[in-house]
N, C-alpha and C positions, 0 to 999 in steps of 0.2 A: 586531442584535448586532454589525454589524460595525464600529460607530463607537468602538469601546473600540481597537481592536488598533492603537493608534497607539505601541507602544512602539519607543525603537530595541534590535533583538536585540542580542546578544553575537557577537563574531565566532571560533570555535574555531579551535586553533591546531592540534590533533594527534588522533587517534582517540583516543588514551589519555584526553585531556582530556573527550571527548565523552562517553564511557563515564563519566567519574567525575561528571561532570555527570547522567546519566540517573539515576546511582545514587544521588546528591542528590535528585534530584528524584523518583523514584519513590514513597516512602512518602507526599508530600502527594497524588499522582493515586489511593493507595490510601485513603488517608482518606475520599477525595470519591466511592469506586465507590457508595454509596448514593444520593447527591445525583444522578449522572451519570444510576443505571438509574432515577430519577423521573422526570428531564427527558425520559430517552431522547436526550441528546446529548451533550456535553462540557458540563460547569460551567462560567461564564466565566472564574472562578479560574484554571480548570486549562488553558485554552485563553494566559490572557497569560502565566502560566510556561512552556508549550514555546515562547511566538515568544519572549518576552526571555530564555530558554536560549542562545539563537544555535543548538538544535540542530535546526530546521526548516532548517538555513542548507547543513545538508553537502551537500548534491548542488545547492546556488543557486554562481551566478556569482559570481567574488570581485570583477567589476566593481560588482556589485549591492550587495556587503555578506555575500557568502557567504563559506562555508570550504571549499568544492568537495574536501571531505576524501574522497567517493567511496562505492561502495555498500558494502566490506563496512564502514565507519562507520556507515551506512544500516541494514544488519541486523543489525548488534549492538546498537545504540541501539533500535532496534524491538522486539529481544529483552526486552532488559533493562526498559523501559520496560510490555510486555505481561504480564510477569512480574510487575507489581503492579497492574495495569490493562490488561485485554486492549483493553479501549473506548477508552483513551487511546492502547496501545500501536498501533491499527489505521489509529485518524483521523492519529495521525502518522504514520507510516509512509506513507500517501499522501499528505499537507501536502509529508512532504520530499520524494517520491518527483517530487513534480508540479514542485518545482523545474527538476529535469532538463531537462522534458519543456517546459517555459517557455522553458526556455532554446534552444530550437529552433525562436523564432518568428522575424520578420524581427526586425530590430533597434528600428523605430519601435514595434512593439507590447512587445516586451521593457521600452523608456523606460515609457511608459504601464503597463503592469502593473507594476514595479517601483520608480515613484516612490514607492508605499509601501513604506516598507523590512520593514512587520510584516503584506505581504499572503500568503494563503495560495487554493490554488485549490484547486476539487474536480471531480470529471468525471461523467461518463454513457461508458457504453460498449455498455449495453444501451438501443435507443432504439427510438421508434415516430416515425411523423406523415412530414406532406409536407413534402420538400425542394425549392425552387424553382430553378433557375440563372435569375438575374435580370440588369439593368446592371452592374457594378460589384463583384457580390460574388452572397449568396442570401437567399432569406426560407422562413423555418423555421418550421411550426407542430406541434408535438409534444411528445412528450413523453419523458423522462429515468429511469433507476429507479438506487435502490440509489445514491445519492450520498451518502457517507459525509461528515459533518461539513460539510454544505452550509450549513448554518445561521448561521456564521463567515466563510464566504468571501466575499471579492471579484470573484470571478474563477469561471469554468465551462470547463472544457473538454470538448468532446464527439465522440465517434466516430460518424463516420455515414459509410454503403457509400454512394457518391455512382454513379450509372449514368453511363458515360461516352458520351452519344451517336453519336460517332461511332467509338467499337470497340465498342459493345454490351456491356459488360463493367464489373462494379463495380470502382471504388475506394475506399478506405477513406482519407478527410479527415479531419484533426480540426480543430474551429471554435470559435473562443474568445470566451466570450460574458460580457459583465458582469454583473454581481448584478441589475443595474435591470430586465432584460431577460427575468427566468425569477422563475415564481413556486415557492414550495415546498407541498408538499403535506404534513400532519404525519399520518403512516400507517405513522410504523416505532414497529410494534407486534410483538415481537418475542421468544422464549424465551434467546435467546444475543448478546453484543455489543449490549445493548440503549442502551449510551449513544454509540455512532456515530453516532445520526442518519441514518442510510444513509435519505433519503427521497425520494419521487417529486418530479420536477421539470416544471414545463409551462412550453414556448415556445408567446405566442400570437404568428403571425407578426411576427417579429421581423427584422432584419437583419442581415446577420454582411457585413462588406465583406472583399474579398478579401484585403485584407493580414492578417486574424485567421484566414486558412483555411491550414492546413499538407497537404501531400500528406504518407500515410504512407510512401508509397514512399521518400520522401526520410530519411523518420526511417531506417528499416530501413537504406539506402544509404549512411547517414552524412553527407550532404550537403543537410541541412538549411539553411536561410538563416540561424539563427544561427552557424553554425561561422564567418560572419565577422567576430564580436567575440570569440565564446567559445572562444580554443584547446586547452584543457584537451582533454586524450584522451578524456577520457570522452565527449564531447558529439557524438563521432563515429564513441564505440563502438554495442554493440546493445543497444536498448531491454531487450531480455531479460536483459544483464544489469547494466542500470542500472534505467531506470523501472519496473519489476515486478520487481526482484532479490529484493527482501523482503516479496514476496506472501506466504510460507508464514512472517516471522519472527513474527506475531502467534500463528502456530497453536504456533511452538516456545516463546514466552515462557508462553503460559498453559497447555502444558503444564508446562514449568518450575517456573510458578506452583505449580500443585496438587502436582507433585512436594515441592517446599518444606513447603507444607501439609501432606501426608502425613508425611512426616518427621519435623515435629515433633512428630505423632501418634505417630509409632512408635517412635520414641527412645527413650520408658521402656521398653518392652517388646521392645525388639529383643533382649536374652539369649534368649529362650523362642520369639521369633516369625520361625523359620526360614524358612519355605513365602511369608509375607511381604516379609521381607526379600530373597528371591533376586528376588520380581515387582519390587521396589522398584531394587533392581540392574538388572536387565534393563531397566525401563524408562527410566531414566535413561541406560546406557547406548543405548538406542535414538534416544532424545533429542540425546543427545550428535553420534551418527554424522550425523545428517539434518542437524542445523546445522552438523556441519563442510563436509560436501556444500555445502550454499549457500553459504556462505564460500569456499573451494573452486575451484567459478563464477565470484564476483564476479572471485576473482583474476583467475582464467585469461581471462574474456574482458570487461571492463568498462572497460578501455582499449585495446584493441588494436582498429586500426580494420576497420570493419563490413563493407568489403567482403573482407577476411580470413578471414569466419565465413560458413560456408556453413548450411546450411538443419540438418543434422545436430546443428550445435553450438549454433544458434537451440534447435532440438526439444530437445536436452538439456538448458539451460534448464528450458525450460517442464517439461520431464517430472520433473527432481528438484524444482522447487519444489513441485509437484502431491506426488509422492511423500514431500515432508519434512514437507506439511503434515498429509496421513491417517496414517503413521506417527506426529509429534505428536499427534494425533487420538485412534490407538491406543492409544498409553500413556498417554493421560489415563484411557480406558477403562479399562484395567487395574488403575490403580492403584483408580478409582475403585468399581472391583468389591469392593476390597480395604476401604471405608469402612464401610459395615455401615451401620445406622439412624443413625446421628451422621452422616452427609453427607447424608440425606435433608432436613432443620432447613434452613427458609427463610434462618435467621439462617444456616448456614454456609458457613463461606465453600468448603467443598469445591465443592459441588454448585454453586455459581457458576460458580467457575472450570471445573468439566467445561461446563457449560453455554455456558461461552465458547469454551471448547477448539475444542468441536465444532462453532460456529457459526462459527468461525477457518478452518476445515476447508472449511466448504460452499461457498465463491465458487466461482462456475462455472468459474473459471481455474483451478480447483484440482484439476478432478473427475480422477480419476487414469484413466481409460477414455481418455478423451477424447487426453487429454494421452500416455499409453503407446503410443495408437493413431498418432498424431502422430511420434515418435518411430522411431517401430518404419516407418515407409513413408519415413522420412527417411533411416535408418540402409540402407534395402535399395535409395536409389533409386528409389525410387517420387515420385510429386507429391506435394507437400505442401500443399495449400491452407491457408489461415490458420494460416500462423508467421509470428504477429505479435505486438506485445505484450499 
């Protein structure tokens, strides 16, 4: 599938531009939600209008051909786009997200990944199997989950706790590995987000040489090896609030989504249906508040450099996007309490859209325990183990 994606993108000049583009582009990735949840992944239709959009390009280098227009462009284009395709709105959301996170390798592997101007990556963060430290670099046999839109990409990047021999102590590396290299497993069989592809990956002893191997300490630090082409602030802001900024906007869009739906359900009858109306208000306003929160974020710390933001402001991060996306979550609930036997109909599109909602919601990154707990040992001083992205 990946011999198609040879267009050259479009290069966006303004957030404004990017948004009137999503909103272009949104009613054809709703057309094709049927076709997408068959496949169980992106149509390939729908996959060459977001690279020739130019709007995978906003968090890409504008050495590359990007618009490095930045993350809240990032989560509003994710918004917007999830709001008629939570499936489309998800796989992009990470296509763009991984730009960033590209752009933090040395320089020779950047040329190489980017001499396709229409390449897009997808990652593992949940991984199994043996890691070698070899000659030259490592050899990897294992295995990858939940890699959304794997089925398009060129590219893999992977997180794995690497033991450091000589402190006894893991590090977490990410190793960047080519399409040739990993096979896919077609096992996303799924009630919500069914056309992501999100599917298991196997390395069988592979090789990753050390110029594809990134410390994360370095991402976190700001002081990555690309910050020596790519000066843009963001590249030496914190992952948290660039490459995961709009973890939670897929869950705000298909709320969105069903809110719209609702609406025009209730529109004839809004005179007489008070009790209605007020859940309808509440959740929208609820809706409202959590995506301003992430936006918010992006502002306050997606440029300013990394060693500036201490562990608290990492944790906050992670805890409102957690937080914006089960709120999302909730009011999809709500409203969809509100649908009666007409949202139960396989044809409607309500019970979809909850259906996505809530699958929007459940990435591990998202769980709000986990993440509150995080937060809360940050904010008192306490250790914070894994605030990361």
């Amino acid at each position: 599938m990946t011999e198609a994606l040879t267009a050259q993108p479009a290069v966006l000049s303004s957030y404004d531009e990017a948004l009137s583009v999503a909103r272009e582009l949104g009613p054809r990735l709703k057309a094709r939600i049927r076709e997408a949840e068959r496949l169980r992944r992106l149509p390939d239709d729908t996959v060459a209008d977001l690279l020739a959009s130019g709007l995978c390009g906003v968090m890409k280098p504008r050495r590359f051909g990007g618009s490095e227009l930045g993350a809240e462009t990032l989560i509003d284009v994710s918004v917007e786009l999830s709001a008629q395709c939570a499936s489309s709105g998800w796989v992009y959301m990470l296509w763009a997200a991984h730009m960033w996170l590209l752009a933090l390798w040395p320089p020779a592997a950047q040329e190489e990944m980017f001499a396709n101007p229409a390449m897009v990556a997808s990652s593992v963060v949940s991984t199994a199997g043996d890691l070698t430290r070899v000659a030259g670099g490592y050899r990897w046999t294992g295995r990858g989950f939940f890699s959304s839109g794997a089925d398009h990409c060129q590219w893999l990047t992977a997180a794995i706790n690497v033991r450091a021999a000589e402190a006894g102590v893991e590090e977490r590396k990410w190793f960047l590995i080519p399409r040739a290299d990993f096979e896919i497993i077609d096992d996303w069989h799924v009630i919500g987000l069914r056309g992501t592809g999100s599917k298991t990956l196997v390395m069988t002893d592979i090789f990753i040489p050390d110029e594809r191997v990134l410390d994360d300490a370095d991402i976190q630090q700001g002081a990555s090896p690309g910050r020596a082409v790519n000066p843009h602030p963001m590249y030496g802001a914190i992952p948290q609030a660039n490459f995961t900024a709009a973890m939670a906007a897929p869950a705000i869009g298909a709320a969105r989504g069903l809110l719209a739906a609702y609406g025009e359900k209730l529109r004839p009858k809004a005179a007489s249906a008070t009790t209605s109306m007020a859940r309808y208000a509440a959740a929208v306003a609820r809706v409202d508040a959590v995506h301003a929160l992430t936006v918010q974020n992006a502002q306050r710390y997606a440029r300013i450099p990394a060693d500036q933001v201490g562990p608290e402001g990492r944790a906050k991060c992670k805890r409102d996007y957690a937080y914006t996306a089960q709120q999302s979550r909730k009011a999809a609930n709500t409203i969809y309490e509100e649908c009666g036997g007409s949202g139960l109909a396989e044809s409607s599109d309500l019970q979809r859209i909850w259906r996505d909602a809530n699958a929007a919601a459940a990435h591990h990154g998202l769980t709000w325990d986990w993440q509150a707990d995080l937060w809360t040992r940050a904010s008192f001083g306490l250790p914070t183990p894994g605030v990361n992205a």
